[in-house]
C-alpha positions in Angstrom: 69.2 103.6 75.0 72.1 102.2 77.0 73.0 104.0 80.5 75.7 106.5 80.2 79.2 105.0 82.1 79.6 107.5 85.1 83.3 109.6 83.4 86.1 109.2 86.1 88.4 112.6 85.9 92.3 111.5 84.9 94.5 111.9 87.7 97.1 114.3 87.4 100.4 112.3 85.7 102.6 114.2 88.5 99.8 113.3 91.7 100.4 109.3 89.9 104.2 109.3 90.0 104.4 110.3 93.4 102.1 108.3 94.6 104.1 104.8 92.7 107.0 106.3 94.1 105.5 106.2 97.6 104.4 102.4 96.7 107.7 101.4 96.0 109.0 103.2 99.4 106.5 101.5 101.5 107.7 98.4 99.9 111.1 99.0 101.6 109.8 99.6 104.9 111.0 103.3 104.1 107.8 105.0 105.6 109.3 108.6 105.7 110.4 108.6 102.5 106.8 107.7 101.4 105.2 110.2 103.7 107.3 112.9 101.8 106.2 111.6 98.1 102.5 111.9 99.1 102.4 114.6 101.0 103.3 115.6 97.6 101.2 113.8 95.5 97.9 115.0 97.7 99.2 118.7 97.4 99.7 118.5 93.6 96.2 116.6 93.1 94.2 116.3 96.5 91.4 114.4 95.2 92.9 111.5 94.8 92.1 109.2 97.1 94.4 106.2 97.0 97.1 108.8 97.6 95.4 109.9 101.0 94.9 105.9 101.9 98.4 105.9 101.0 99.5 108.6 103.3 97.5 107.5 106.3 99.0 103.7 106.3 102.3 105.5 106.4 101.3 107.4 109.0 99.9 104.4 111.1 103.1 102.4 110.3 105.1 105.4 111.5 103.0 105.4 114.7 101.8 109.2 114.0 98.6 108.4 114.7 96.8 111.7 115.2 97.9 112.6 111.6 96.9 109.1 109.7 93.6 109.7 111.4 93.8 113.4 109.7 94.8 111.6 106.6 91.9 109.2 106.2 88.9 111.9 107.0 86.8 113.1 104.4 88.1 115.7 102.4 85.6 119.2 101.7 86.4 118.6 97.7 85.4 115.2 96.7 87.7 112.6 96.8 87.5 110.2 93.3 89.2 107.0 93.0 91.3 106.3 89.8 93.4 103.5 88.1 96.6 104.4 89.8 97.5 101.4 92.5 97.1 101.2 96.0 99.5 99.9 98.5 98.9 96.9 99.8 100.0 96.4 103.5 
């Protein structure tokens, strides 16, 4: 019998847009604007964890440093990773 593949939960369609919206900010060097789409995105769906990656490079980049280090810790629910796109920086 083959092995079951582990089931990855979708990511909420409105968490996603946000979070390609804050892609395409960061791309611009617009950092606030980013930090406002996915403090968004991680209210609306805060298991997703590109989004909080997401959020704490902006953070870094905006020198807030006590709240990307906020950003990156471990969340209480679990965080899964899905098929929406990370930043690259």
């Amino acid at each position: 019998m083959p092995a079951a593949k582990p089931q990855v939960a979708a990511v909420r369609p409105e968490a996603a847009h946000h979070n390609e919206r804050a892609v395409a900010l960061m791309g611009m060097g617009r950092y606030d604007d980013a930090v406002s789409a996915l403090t968004i995105a991680v209210r609306i769906d805060p298991t997703v964890a590109v989004a909080h990656s997401n959020l704490a490079t902006c953070l870094y980049a905006l020198r807030r440093l006590s709240e990307a280090r906020v950003a990156y810790r471990p969340r209480p629910a679990p965080i899964r990773f899905s098929s929406i796109r990370a930043c690259r920086h």
